[in-house]
Residue frames relative to the residue before (quaternion, step in Angstrom):
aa qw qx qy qz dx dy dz
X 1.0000 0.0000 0.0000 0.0000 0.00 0.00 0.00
X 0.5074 -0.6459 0.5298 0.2113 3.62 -1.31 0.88
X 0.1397 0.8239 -0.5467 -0.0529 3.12 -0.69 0.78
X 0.5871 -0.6901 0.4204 -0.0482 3.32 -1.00 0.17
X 0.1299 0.9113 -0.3890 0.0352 3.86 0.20 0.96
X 0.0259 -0.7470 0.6638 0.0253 3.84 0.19 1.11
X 0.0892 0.6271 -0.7559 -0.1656 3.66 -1.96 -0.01
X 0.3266 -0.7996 0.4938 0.1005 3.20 -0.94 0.77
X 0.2805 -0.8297 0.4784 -0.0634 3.81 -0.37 1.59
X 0.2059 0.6322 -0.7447 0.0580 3.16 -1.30 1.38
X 0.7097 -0.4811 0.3623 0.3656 3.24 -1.54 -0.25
X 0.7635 0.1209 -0.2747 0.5719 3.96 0.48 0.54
X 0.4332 -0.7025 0.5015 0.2595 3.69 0.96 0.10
X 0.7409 0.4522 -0.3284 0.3724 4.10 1.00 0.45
X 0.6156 0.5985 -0.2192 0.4635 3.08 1.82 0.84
X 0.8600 -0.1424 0.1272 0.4733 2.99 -0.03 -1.22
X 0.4449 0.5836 -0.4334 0.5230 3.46 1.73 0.35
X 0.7922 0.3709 -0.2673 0.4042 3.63 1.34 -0.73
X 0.4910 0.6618 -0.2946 0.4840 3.31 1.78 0.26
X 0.5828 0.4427 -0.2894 0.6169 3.53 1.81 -0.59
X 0.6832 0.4676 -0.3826 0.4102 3.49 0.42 -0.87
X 0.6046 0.5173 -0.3147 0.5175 4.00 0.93 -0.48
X 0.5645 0.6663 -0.2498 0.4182 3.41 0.52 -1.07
X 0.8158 0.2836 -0.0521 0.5014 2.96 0.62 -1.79
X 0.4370 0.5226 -0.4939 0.5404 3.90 0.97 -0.57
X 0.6914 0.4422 -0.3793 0.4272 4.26 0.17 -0.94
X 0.6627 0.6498 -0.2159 0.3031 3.31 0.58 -1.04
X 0.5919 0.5609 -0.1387 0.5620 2.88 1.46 -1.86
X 0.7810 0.3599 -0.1900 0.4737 3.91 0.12 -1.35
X 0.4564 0.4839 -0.4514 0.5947 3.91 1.36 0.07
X 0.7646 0.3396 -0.2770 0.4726 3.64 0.03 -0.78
X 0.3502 -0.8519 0.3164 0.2271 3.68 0.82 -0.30
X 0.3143 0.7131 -0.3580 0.5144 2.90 1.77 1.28
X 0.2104 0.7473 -0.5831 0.2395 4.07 1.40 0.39
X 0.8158 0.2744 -0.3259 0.3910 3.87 0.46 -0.43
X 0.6265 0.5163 -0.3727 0.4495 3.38 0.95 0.09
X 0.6873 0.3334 -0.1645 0.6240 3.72 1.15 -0.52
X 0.0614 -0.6730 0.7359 0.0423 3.43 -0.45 1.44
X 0.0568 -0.7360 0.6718 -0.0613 3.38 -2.13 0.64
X 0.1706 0.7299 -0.6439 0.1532 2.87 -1.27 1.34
X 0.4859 -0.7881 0.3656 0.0960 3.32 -1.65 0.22
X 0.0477 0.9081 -0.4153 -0.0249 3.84 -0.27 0.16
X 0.2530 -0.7214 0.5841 0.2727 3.65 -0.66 0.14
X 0.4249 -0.6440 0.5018 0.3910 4.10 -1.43 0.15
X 0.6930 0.3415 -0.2394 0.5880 3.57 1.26 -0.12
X 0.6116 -0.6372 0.4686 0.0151 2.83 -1.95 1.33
X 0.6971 0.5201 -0.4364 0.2305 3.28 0.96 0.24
X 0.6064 0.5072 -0.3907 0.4715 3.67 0.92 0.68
X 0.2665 0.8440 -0.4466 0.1308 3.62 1.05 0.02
X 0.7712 -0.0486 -0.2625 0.5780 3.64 -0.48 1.26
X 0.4030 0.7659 -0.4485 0.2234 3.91 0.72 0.32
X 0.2247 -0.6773 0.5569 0.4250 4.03 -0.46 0.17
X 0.6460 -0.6246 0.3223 0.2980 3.37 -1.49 0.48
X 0.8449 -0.3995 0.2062 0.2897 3.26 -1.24 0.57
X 0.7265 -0.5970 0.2091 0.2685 3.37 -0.12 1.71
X 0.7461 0.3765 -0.0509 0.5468 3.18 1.02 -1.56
X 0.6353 0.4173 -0.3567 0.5432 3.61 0.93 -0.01
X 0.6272 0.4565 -0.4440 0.4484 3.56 0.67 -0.24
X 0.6901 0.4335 -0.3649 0.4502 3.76 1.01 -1.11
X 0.6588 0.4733 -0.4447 0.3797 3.92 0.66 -0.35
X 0.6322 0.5021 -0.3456 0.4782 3.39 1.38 -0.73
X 0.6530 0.5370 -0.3455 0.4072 3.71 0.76 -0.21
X 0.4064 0.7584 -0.2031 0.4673 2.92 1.59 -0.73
X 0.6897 0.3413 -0.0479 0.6368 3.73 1.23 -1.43
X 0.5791 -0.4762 0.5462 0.3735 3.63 0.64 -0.09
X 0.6911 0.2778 -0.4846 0.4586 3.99 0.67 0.24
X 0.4258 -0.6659 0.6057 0.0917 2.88 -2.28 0.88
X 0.2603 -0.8173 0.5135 0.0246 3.58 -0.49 1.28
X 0.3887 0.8313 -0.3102 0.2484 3.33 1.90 -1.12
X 0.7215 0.3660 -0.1821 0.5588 3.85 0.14 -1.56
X 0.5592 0.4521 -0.5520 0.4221 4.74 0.53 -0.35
X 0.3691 -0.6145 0.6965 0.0317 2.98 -2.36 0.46
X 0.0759 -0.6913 0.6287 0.3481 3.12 -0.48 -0.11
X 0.0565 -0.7504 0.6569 -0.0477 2.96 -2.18 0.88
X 0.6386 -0.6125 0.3712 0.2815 3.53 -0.96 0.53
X 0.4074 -0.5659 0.5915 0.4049 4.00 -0.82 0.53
X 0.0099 -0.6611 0.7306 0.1704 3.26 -1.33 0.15
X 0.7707 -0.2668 0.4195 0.3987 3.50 -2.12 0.03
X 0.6877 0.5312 -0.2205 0.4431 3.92 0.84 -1.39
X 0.3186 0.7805 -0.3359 0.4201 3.71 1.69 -0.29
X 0.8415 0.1772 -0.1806 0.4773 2.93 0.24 -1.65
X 0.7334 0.2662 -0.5773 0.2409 3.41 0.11 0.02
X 0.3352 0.7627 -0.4513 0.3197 3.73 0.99 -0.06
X 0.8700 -0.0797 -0.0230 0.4860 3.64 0.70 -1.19
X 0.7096 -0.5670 0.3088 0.2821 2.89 -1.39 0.68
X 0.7094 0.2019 -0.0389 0.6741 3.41 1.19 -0.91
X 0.1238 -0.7265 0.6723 -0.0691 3.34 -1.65 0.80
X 0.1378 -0.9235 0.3579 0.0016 3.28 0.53 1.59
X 0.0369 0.8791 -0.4553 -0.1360 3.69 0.34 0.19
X 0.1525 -0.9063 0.2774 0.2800 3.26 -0.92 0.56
X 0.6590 0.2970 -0.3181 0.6135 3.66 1.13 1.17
X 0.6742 -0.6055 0.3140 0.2834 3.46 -1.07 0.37
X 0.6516 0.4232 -0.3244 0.5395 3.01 1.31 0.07
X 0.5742 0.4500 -0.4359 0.5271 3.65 1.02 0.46
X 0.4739 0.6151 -0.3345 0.5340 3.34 1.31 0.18
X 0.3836 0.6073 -0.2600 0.6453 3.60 1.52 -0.89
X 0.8351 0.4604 -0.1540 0.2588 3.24 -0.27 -1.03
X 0.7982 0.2012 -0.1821 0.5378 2.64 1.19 -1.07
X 0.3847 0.6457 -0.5109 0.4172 3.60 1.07 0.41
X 0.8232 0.3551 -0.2571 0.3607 3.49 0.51 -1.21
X 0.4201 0.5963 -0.3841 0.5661 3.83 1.55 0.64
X 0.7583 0.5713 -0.2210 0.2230 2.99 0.23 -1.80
X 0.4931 -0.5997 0.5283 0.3437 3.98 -0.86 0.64
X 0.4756 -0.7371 0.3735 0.3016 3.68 -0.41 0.52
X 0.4012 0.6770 -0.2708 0.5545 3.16 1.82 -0.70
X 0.8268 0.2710 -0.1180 0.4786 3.83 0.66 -0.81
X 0.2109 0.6871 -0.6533 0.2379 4.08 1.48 0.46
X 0.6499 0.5875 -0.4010 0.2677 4.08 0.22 -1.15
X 0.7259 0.4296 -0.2051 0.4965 3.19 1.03 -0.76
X 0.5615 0.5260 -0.4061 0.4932 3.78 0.98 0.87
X 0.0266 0.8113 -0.5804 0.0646 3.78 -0.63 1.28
X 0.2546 -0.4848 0.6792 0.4888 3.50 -1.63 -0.44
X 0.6574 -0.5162 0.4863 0.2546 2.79 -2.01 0.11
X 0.8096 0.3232 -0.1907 0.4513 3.48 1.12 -0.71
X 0.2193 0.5277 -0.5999 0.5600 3.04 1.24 1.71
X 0.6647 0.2464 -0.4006 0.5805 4.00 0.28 0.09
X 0.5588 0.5047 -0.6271 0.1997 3.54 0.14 0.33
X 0.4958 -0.5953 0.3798 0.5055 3.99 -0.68 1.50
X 0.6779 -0.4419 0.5600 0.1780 3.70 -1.98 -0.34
X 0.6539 0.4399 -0.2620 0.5570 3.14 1.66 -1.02
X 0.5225 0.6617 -0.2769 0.4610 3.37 1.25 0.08
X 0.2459 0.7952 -0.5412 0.1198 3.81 0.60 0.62
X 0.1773 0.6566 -0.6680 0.3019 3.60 0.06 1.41
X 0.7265 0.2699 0.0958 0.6246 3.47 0.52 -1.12
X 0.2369 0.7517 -0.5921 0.1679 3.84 -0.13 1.46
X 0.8581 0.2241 -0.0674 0.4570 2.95 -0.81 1.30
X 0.4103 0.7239 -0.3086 0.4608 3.20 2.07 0.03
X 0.0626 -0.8577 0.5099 -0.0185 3.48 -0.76 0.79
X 0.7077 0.2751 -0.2569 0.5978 3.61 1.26 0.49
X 0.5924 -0.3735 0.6900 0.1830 3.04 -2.12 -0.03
X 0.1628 -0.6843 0.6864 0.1847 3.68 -0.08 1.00
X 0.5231 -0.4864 0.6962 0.0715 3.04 -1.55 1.13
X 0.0252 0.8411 -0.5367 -0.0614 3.83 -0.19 1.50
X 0.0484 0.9201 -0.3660 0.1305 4.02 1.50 -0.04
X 0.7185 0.2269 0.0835 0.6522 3.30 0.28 -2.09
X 0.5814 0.5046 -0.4887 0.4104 3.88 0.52 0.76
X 0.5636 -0.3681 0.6765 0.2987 2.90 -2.23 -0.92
X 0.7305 -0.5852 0.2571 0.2405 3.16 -1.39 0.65
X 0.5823 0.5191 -0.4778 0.4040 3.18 1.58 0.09
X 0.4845 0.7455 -0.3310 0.3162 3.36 0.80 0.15
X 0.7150 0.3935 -0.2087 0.5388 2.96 1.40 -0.91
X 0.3299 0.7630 -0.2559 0.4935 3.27 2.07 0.17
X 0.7082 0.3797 -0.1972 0.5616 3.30 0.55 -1.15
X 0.7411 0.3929 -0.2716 0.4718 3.84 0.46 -0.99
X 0.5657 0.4079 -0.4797 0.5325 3.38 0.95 0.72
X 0.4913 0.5202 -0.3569 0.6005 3.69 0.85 -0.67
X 0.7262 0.4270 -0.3175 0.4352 3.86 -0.23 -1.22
X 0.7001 0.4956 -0.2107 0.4689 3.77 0.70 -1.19
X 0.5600 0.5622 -0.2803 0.5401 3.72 0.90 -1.02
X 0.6171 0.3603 -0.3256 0.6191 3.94 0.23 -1.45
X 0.8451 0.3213 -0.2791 0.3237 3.90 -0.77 -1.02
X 0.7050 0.3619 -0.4091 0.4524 3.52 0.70 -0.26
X 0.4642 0.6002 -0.4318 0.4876 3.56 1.05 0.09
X 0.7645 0.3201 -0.1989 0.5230 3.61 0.66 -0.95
X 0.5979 0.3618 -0.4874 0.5235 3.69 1.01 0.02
X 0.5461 0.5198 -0.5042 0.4211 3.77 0.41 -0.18
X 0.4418 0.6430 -0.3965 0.4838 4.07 1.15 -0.89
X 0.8724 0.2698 -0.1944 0.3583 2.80 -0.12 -2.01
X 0.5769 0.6017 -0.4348 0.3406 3.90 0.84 -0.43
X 0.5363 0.6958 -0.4405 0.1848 3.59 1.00 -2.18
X 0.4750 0.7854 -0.2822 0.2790 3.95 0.80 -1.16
X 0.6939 0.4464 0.0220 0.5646 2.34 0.08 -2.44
X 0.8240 0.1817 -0.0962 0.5279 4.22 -0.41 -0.50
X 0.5780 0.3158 -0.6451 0.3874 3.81 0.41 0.96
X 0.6348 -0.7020 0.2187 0.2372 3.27 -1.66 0.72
């Protein structure tokens, strides 16, 4: 069986890296592909290591029926990249991040997330991040469910291929 390795990447791992990584675990086990599509999360900074995520992202994400409750946050490491297949980041400056870690041998395997958001989707044109909802209100953490929901729907598209037998 094909399988498949994505981690999703922000910059403290207690937002919106753990709001994609839920999203998509639902997504994945809706489409019935949970064993072929393996998922996890991480952050490029160290200051949330073994923490659950940010209060206010767990209640909007509950809010939708996802659970954020049982994630940690944890740190990318070098061993990342060869572990998964995909490294999803979710602004350009976690990209930074992970560029200046990353084996060169393994740059291919570094995206944004809202490059899988579909075209038929025009909420977000021309968008290229994961608004960073932290130093906000709760609609913020609104929207990075909405963003995450549209793009893991189209990264599940763009994966299904790659992980039918």
């Amino acid at each position: 069986m094909k399988t498949i390795s994505v981690c999703f990447v922000c910059l403290g791992n207690i937002c919106r890296s753990p709001t994609a990584e839920a999203v998509m675990r639902q997504q994945v086990s809706d489409a019935k592909l949970a064993e072929r599509i393996l998922i996890d999360s991480a952050g490029t900074g160290d200051w949330h290591i073994g923490e659950a995520p940010d209060e206010r992202a767990q209640r909007a994400a509950a809010q939708r029926g996802y659970d954020l409750s049982g994630l940690r946050g944890r740190q990318i490491s070098r061993a990342d990249f060869e572990r998964f297949d995909l490294l999803i980041a979710m602004d350009d400056a976690n990209i930074a991040n992970l560029r200046r870690i990353c084996p060169p041998s393994q740059r291919d395997k570094i995206r944004l997330l809202m490059e899988f958001v579909p075209q038929t989707d025009g909420r977000w044109p021309g968008e290229r991040e994961v608004t960073d909802p932290y130093f906000g209100g709760a609609a913020g953490f609104e929207q990075v469910l909405d963003q995450c929901e549209a793009a893991c729907r189209g990264l599940i598209a763009a994966l299904h291929p790659r992980v039918l037998p």
